[in-house]
Backbone bond lengths (Angstrom), bond angles and torsions (degrees), N, CA, C in turn:
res aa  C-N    CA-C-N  psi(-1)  N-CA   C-N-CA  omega(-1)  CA-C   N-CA-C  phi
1 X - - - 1.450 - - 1.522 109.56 -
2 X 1.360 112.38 151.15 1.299 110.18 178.01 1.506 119.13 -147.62
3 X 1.482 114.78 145.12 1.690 97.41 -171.21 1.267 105.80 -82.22
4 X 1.679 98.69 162.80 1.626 112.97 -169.77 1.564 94.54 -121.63
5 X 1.460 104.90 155.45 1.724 113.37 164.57 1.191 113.70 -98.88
6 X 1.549 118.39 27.22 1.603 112.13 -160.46 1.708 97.95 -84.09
7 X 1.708 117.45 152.66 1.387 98.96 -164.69 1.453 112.01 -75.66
8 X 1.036 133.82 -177.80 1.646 156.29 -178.54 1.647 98.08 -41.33
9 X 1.545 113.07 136.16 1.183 110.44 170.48 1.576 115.56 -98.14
10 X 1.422 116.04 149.15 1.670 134.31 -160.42 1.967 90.51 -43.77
11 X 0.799 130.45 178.17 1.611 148.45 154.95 1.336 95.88 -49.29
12 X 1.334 97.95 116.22 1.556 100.30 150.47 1.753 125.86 -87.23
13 X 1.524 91.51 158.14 1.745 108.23 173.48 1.620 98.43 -89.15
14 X 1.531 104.82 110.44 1.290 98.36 139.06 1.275 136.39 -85.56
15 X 1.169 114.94 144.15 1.457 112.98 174.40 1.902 103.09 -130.29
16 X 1.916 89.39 132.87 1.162 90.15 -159.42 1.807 84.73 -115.33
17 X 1.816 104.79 158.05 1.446 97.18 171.99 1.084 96.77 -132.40
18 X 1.638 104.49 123.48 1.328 127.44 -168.68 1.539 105.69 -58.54
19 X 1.111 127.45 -59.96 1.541 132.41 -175.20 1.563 103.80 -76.88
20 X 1.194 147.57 33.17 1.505 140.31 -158.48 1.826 73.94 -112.32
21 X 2.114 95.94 163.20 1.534 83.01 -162.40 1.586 144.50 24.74
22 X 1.264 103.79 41.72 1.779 115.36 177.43 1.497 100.67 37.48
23 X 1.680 114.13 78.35 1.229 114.04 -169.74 1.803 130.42 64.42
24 X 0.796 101.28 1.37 2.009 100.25 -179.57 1.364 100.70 -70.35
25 X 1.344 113.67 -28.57 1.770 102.29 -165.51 1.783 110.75 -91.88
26 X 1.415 108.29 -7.27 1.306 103.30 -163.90 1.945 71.83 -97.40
27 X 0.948 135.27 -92.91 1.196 138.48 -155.29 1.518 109.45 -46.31
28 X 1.513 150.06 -14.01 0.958 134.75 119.19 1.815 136.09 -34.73
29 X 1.064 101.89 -17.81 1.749 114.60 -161.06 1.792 96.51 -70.32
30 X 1.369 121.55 -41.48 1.175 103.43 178.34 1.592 116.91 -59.04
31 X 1.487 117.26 -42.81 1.439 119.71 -175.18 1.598 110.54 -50.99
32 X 1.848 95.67 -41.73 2.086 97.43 -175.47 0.956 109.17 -53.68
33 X 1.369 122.00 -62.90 1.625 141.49 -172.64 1.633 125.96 -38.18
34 X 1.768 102.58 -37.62 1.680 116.75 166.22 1.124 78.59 -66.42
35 X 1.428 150.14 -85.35 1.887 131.36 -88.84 2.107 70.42 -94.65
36 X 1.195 115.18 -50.72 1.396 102.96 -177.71 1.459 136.55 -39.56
37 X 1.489 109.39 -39.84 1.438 122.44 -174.57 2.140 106.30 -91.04
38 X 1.842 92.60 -16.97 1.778 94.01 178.36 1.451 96.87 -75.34
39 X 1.409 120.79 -18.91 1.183 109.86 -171.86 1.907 121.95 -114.50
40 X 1.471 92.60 22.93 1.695 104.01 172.58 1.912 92.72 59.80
41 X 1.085 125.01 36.85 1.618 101.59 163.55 1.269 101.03 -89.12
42 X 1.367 113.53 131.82 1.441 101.34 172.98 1.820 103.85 -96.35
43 X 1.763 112.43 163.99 1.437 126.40 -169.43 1.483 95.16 179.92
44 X 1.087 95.63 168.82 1.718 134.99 -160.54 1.853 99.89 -137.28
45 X 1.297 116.13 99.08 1.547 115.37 -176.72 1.609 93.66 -88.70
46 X 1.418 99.76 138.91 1.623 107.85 172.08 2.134 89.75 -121.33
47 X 1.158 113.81 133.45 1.176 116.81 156.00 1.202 128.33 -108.88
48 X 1.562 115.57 153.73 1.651 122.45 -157.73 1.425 105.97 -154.55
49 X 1.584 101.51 146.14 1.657 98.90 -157.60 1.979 92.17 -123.24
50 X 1.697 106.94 -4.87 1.354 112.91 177.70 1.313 128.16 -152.13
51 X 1.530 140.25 150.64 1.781 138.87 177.79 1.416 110.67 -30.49
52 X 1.749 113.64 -35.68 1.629 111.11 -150.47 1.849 73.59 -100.55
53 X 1.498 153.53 -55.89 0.780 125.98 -169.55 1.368 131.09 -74.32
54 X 1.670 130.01 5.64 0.992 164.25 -170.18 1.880 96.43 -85.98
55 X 1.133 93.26 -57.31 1.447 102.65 -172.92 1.536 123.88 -82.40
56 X 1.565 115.05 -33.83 1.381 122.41 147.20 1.575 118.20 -35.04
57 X 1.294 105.68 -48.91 1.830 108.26 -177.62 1.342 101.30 -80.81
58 X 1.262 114.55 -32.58 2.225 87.29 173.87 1.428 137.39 -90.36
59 X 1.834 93.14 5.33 1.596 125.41 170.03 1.737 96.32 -77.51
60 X 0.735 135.88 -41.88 1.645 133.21 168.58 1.316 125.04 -68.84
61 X 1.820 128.33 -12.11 1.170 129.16 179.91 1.803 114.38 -72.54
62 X 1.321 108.97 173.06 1.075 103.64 177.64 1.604 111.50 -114.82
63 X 1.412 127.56 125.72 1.362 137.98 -174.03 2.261 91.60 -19.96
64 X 1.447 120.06 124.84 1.164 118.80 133.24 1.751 65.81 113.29
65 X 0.877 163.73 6.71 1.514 133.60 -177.92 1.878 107.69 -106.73
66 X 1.567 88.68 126.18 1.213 83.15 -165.35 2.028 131.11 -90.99
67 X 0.999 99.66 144.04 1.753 110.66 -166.01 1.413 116.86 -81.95
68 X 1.306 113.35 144.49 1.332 106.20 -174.52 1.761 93.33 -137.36
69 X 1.089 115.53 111.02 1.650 149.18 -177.45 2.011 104.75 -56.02
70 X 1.331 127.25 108.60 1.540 99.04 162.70 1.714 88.12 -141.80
71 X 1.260 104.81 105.90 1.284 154.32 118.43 1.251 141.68 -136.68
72 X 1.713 110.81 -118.93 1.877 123.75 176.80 1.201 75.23 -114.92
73 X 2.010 81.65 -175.68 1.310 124.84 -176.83 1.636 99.52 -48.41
74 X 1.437 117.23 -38.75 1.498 112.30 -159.41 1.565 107.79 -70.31
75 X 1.275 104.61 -26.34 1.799 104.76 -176.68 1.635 87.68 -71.13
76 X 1.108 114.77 -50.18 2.162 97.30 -168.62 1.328 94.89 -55.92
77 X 1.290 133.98 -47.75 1.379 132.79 -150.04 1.362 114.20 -51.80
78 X 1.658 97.78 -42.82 1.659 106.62 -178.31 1.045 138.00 -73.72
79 X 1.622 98.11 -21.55 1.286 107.12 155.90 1.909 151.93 -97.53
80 X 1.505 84.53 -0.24 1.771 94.16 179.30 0.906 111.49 -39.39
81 X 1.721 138.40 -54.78 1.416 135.55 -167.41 1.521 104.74 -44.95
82 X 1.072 118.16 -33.10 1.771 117.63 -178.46 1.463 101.81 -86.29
83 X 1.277 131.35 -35.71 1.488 138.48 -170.33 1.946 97.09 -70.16
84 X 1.061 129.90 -43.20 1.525 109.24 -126.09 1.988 83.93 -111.32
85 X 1.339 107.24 123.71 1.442 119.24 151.48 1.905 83.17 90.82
86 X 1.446 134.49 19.10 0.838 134.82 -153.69 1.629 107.93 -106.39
87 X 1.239 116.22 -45.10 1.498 153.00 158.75 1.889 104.21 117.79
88 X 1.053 97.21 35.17 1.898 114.01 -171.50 1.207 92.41 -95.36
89 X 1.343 117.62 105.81 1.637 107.44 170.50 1.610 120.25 -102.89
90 X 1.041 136.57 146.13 1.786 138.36 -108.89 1.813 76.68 -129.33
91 X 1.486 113.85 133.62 1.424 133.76 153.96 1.468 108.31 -100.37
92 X 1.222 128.37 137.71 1.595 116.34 -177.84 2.150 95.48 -126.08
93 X 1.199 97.25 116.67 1.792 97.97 160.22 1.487 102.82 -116.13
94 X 1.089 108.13 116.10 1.763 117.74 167.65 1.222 124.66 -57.08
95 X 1.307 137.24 109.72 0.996 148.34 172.13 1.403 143.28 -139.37
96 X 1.522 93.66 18.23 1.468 117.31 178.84 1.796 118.68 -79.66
97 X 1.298 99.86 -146.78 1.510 122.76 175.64 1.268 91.37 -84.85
98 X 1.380 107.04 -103.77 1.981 116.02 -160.68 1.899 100.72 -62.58
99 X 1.562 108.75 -53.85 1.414 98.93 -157.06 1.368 135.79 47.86
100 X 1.638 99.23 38.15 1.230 126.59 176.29 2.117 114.06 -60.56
101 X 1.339 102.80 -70.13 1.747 90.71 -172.79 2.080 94.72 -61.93
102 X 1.019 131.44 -14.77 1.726 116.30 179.74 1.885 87.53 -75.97
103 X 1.123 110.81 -44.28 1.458 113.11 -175.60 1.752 106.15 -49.03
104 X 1.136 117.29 -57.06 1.446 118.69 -177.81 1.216 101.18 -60.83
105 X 0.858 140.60 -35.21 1.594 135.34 -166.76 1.894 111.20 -79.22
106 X 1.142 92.89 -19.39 1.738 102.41 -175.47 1.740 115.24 99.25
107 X 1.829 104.45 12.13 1.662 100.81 174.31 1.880 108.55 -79.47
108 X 1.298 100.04 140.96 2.114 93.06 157.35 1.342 98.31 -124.35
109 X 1.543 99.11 157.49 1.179 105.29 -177.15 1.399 117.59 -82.40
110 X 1.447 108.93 146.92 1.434 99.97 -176.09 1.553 116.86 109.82
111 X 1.423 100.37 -36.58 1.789 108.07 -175.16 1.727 104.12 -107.11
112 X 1.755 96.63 64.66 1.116 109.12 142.00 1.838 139.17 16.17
113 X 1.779 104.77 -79.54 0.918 104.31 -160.21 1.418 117.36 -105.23
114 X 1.962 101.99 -4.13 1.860 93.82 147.57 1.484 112.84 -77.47
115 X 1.132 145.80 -29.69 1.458 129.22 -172.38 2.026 94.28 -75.58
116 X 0.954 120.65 -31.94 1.583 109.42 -178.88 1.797 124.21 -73.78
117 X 1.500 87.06 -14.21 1.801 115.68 -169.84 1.792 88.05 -71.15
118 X 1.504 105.79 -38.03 1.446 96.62 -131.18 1.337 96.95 -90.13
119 X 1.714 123.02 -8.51 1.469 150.55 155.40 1.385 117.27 -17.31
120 X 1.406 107.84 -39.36 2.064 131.17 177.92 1.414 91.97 -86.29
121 X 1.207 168.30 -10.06 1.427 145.45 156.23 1.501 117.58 -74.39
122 X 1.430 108.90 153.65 1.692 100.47 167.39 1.507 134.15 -69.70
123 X 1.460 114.87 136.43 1.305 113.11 176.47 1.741 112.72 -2.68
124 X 1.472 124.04 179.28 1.059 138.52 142.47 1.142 100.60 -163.42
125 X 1.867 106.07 133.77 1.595 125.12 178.66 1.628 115.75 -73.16
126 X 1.135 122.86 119.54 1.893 107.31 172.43 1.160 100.26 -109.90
127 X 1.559 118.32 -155.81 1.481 134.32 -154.88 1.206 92.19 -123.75
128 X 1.126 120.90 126.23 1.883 122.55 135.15 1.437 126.33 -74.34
129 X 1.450 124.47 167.72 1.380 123.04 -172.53 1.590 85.67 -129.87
130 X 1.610 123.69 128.11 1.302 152.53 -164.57 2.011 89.38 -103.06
131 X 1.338 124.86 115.51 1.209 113.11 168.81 1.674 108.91 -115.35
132 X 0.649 117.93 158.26 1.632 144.50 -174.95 1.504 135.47 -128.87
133 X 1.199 128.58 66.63 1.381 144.13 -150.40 1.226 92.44 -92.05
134 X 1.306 111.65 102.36 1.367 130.37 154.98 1.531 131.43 -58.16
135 X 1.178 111.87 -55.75 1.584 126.24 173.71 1.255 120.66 -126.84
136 X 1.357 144.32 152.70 1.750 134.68 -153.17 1.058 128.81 93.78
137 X 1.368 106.79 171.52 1.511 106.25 -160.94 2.038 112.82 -63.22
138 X 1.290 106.32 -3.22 1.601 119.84 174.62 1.212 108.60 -127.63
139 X 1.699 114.42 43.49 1.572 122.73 165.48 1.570 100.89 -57.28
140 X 1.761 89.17 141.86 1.649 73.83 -176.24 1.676 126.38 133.43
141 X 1.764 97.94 -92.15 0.986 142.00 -163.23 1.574 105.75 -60.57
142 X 0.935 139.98 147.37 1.646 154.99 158.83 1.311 104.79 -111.19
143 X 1.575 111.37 137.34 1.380 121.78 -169.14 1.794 100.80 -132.63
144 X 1.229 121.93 165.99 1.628 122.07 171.56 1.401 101.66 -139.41
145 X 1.320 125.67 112.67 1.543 128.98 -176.68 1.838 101.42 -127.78
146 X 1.626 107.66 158.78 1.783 117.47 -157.83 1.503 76.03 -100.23
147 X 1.508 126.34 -43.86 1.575 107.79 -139.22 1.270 91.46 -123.37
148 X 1.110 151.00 -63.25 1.512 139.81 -174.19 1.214 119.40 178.35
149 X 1.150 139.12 -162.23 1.449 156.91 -171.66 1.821 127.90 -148.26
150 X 1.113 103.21 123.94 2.026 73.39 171.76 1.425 105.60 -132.08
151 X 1.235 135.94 169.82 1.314 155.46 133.43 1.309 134.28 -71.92
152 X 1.654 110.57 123.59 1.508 103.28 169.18 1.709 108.49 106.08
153 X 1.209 103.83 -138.05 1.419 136.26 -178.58 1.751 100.44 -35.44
154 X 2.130 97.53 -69.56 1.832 90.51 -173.72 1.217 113.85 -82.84
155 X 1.741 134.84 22.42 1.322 130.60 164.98 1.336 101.47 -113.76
156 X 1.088 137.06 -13.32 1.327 126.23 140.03 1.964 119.80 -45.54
157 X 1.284 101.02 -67.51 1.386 100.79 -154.14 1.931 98.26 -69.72
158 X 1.610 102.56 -20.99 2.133 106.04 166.26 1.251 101.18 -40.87
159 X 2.065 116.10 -61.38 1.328 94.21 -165.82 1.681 114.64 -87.19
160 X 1.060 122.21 16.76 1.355 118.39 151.49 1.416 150.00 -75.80
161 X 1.455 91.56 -24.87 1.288 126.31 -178.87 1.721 97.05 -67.24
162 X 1.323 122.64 -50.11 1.386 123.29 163.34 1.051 123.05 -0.30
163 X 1.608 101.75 -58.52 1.527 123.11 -167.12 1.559 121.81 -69.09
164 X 1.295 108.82 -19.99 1.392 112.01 -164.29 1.066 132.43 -86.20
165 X 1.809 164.54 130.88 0.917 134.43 -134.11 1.439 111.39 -76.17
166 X 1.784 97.69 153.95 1.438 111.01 -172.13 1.566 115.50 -50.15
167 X 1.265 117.18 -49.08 1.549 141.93 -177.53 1.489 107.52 -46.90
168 X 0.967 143.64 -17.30 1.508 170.82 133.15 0.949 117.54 -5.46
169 X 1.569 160.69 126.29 1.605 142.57 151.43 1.543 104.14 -85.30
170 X 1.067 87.01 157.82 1.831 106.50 -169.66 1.213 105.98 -52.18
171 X 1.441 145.72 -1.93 1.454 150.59 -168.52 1.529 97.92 -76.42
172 X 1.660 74.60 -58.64 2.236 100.62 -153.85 1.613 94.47 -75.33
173 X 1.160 107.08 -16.05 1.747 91.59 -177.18 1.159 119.57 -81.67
174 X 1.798 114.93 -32.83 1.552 137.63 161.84 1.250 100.12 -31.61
175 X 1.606 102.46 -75.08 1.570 125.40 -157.71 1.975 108.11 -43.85
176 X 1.504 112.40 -38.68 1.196 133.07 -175.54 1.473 125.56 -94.84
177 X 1.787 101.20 -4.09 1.636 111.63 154.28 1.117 124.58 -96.25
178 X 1.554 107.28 -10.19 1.258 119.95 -173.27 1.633 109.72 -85.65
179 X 1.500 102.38 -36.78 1.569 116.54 -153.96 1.932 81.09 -76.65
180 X 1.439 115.81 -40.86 1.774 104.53 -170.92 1.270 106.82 -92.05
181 X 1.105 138.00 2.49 1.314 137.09 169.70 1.835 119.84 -79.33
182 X 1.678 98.91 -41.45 1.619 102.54 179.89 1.616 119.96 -48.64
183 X 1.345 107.58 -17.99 1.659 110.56 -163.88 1.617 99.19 -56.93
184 X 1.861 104.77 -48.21 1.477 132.97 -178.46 2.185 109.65 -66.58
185 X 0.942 96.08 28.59 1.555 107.06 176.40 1.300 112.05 -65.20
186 X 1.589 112.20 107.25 1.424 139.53 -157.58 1.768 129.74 -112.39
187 X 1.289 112.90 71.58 1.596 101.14 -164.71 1.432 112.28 -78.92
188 X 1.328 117.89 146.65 1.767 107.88 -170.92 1.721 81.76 -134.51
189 X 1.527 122.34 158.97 1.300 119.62 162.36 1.598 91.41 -81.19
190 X 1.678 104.62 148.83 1.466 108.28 162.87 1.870 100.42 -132.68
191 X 1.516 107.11 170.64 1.748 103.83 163.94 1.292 98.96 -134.63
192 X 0.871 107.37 151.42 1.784 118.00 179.31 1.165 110.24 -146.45
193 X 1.635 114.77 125.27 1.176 130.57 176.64 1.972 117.01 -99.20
194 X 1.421 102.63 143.38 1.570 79.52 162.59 2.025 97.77 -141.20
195 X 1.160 80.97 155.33 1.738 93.05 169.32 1.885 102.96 50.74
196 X 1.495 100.68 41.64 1.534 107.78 -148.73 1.298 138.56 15.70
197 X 1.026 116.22 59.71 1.556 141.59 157.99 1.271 120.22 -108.64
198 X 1.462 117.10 135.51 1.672 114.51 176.45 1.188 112.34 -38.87
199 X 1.659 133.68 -159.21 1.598 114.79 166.18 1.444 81.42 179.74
200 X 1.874 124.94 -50.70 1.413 114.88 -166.53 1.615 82.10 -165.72
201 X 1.807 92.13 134.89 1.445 91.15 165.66 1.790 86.20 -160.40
202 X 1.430 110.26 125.76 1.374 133.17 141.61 1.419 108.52 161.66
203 X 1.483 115.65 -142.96 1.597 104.18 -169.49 1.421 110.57 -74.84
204 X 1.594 98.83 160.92 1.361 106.68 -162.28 1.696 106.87 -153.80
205 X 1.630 141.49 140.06 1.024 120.34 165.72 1.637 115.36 -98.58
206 X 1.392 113.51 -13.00 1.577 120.39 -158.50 1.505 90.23 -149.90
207 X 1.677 103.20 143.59 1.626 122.48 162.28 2.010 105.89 -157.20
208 X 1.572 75.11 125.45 1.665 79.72 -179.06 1.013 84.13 -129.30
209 X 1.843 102.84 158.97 1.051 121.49 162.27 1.728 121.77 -135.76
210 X 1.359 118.69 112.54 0.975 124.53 -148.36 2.462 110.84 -107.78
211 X 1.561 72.45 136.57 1.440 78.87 152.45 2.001 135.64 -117.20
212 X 1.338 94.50 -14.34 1.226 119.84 174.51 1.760 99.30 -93.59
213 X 1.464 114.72 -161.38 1.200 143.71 -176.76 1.716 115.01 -113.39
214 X 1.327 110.08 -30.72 1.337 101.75 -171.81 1.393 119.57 -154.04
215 X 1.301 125.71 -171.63 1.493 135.40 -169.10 1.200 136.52 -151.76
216 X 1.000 151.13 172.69 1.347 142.79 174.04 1.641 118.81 35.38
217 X 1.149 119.91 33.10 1.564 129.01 169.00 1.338 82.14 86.02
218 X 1.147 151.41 43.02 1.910 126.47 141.43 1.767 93.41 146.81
219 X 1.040 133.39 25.90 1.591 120.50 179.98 1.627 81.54 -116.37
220 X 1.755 100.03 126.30 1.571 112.79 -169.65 1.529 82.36 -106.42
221 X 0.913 109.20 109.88 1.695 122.96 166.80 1.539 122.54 -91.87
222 X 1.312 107.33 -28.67 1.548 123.34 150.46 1.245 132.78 -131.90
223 X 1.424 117.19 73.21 1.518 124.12 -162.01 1.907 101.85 -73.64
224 X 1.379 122.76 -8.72 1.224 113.24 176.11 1.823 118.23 -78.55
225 X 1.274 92.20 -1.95 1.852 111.44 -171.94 1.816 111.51 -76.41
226 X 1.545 88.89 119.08 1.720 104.36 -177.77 1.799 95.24 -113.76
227 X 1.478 95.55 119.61 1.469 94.47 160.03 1.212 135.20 -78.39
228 X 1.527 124.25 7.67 1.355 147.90 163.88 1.395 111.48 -102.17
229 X 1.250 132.28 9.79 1.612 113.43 178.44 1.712 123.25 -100.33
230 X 1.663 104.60 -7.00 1.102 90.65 174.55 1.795 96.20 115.59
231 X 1.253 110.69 -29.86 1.485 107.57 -159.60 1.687 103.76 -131.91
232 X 1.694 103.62 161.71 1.177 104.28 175.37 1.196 118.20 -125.27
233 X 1.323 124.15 127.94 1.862 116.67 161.86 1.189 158.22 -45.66
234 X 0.914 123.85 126.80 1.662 113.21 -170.80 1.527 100.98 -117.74
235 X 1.152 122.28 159.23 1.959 135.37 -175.57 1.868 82.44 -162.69
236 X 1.090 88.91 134.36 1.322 116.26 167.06 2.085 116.71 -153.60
237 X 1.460 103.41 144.83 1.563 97.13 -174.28 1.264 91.24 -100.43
238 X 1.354 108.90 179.60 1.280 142.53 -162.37 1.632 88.57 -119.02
239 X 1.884 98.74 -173.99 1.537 93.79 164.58 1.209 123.70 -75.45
240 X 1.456 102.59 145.46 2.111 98.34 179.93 1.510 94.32 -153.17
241 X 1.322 109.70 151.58 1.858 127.85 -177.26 1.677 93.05 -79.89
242 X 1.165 109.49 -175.52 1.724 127.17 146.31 0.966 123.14 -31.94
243 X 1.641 104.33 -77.53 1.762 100.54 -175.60 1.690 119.51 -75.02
244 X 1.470 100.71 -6.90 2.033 105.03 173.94 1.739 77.94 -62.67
245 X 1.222 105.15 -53.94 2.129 102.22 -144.48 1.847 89.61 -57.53
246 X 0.956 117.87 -33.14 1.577 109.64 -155.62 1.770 110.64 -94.14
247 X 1.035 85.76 1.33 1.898 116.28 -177.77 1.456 101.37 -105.07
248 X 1.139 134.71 -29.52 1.469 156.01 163.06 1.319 108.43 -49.10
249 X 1.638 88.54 -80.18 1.878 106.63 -177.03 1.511 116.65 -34.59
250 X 1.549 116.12 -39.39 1.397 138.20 166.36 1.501 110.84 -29.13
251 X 1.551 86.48 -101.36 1.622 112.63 168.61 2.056 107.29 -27.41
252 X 1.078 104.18 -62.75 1.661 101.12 -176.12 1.479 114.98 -44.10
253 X 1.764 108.72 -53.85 1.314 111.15 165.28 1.666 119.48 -30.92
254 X 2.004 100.89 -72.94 1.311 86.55 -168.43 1.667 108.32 -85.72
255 X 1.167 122.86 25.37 1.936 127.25 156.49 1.402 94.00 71.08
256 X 1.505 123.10 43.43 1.358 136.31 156.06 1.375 136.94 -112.53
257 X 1.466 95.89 26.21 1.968 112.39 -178.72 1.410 105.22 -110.18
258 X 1.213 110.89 6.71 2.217 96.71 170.33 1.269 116.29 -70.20
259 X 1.137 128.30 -24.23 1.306 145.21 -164.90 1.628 116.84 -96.22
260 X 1.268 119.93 -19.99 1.358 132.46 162.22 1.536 126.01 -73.83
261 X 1.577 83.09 127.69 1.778 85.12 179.62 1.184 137.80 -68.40
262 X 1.644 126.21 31.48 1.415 118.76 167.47 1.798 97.22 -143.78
263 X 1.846 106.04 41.43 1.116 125.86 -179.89 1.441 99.27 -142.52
264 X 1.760 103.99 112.58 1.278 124.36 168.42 1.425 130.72 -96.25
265 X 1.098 137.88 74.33 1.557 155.21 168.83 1.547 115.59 -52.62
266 X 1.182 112.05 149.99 2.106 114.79 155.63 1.753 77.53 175.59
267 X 1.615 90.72 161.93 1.436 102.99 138.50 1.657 117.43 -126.36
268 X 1.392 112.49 -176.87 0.829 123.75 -160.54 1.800 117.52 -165.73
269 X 1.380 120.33 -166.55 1.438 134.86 167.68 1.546 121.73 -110.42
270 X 1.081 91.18 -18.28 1.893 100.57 -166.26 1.230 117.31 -166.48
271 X 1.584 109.37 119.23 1.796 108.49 -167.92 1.445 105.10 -136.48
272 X 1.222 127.22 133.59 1.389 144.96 -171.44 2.186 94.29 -101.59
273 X 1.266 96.89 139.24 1.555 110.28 175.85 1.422 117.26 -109.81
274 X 0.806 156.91 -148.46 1.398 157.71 134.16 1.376 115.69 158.34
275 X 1.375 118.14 102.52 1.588 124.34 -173.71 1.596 89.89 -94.72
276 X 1.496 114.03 -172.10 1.152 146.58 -132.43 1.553 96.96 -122.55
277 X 1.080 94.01 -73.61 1.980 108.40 171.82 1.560 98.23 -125.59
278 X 1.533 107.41 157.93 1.242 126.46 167.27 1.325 127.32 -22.51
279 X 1.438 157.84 126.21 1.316 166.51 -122.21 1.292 113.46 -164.11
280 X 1.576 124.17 122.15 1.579 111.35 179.72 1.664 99.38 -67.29
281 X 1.305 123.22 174.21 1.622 136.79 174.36 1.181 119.20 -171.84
282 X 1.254 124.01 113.99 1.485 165.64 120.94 1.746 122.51 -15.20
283 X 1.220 110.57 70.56 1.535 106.14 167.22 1.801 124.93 -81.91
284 X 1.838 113.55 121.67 1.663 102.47 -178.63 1.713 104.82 46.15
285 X 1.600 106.98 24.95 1.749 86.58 159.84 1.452 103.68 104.39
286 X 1.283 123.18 -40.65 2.175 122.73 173.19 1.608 100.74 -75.45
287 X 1.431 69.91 148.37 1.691 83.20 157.37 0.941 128.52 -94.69
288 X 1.942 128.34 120.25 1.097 140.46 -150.35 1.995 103.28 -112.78
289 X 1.071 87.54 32.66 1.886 89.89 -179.87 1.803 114.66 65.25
290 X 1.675 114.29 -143.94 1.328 118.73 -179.47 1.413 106.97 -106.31
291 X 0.946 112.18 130.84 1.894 114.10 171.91 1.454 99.86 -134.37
292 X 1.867 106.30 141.67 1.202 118.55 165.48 1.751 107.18 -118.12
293 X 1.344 139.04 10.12 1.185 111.34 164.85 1.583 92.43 -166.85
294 X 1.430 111.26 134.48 1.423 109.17 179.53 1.430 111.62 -144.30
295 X 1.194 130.53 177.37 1.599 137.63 -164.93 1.984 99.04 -144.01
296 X 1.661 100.50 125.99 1.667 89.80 177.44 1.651 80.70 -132.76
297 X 1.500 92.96 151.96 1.656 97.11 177.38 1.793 98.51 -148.21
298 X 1.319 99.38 108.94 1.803 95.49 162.40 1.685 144.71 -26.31
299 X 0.951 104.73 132.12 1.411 95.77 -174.66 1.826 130.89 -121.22
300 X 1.487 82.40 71.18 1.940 85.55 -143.75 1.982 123.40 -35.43
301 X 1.254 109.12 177.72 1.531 121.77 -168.68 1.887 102.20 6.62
302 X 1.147 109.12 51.04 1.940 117.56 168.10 1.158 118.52 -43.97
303 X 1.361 106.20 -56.68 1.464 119.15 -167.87 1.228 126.55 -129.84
304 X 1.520 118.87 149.26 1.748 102.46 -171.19 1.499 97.30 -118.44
305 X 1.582 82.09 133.89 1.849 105.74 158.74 1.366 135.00 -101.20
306 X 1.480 103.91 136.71 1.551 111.42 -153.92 1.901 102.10 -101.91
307 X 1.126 104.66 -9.10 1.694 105.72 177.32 1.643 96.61 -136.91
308 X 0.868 134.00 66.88 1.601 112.82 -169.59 1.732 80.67 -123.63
């Protein structure tokens, strides 16, 4: 990173999501709001309690004014379509569940005044991931996500994680959707293409495809993932029992399963999915219903980041 002399940027829109971290972001908001006003940033807070009202407020912005995000991944998520090729350049304060892509970047939530520090460097452009749901309950549909997606196994144990107590950080709640989810250990054949080339085809419990590094509050499932390179990741398993999956979960933690043989890795530009039967799926962390066949294609330097 490097500092810039470029002059002061216009007021930003915050947009705050009231329910992001089951309340963390609204009850943090007084603390943001001092360090903001101790520090003369000027902004305009819009608050939002949902995707469709999220998106109403960036239908009113004006091309180039730049946004400053306080929740998760899911509050950016909802809004890229307004972010990307827009000239809106994106502030991110973490304040979600996982806060996984602020996590890759080196934001925590809560510590304020490095993500506001980091406000004095120049932009940097990253990648979005363009999805394309072919078949499923979002046949159809085109999606734009910062950090990734998965199939299977970790969109199962997302919506489990639901369950776990609120008081929790997004780690331990993973760790505890994961631990009640394995009982439900699910092999489907899948094929996956990338850059149209075969890449992986037979049974499988999990396929992500990543633009970030990680998931579920700290399980790096693709620690080889640069959101500046142009490309996106794919990890997909092979067949594995219980204790392979829970021997897995391990390795993912400490970002030592690329190298294992019933762990399929590459990156790429363009990846074709196609399961067998229907698949739960997880976009940036929501639950995106059942999908059996989808298309994600990179979308290099999309969007600009103003603290990254």
């Amino acid at each position: 990173m490097t500092l810039t002399s470029r002059p002061p940027l216009s007021p930003f829109t915050v947009l705050l999501n009231a329910h992001a971290g089951r309340g963390l972001a609204r009850r943090k908001w007084p603390a943001l709001q001092a360090e903001l006003e101790r520090r003369a940033i000027p902004f305009t807070l819009l608050e939002t309690a949902s995707a469709d009202e999220a998106c109403r407020h960036m239908q009113t912005l004006a091309p180039g004014t730049p946004v400053m995000t306080v929740g998760g991944d899911g509050t950016v998520a909802g809004i890229l379509p307004f972010l990307v090729e827009s000239g809106r350049p994106l502030a991110v304060i973490p304040l979600g569940s996982g806060n996984d892509f602020a996590g890759m970047l080196g934001l925590k939530p809560g510590d304020f005044g490095e993500a506001l520090d980091r406000l004095a460097y120049a932009p940097r452009a990253a990648d979005v991931l363009d999805i394309h749901v072919l078949e499923g309950d979002l046949a159809g549909q085109r999606r734009l996500m910062l950090n990734g997606l998965g199939m299977g196994f970790d969109a199962q144990v997302n919506q489990a994680m639901k369950r776990a107590p609120a008081r929790w950080p997004g780690l331990a709640r993973y760790a505890w959707g994961a631990l009640t989810s394995i009982r439900h250990l699910h092999l489907l054949p899948v094929t996956v293409q990338v850059d149209g080339q075969p890449f992986y085809s037979g049974p499988s419990c999990l396929c992500a495809v990543m633009n970030g590094t990680r998931y579920g509050g700290g399980f790096r499932i693709s620690p080889r993932s640069d959101a500046r390179d142009g490309l996106l990741n794919v990890v997909a398993s092979g067949p594995i029992d219980r204790a392979e999956l829970v021997k897995l979960m391990l390795q993912v933690l400490a970002a030592s399963h690329l190298d294992k043989p019933k762990v399929h890795a590459t990156p790429g530009r363009h990846v074709s999915v196609r399961w067998d039967s229907p698949i739960a799926l997880h976009i940036d962390g929501e639950d995106a219903g059942m999908v059996r066949s989808l298309q994600v294609t990179v979308r290099p330097n999309a969007v600009q980041l103003l603290n990254a």
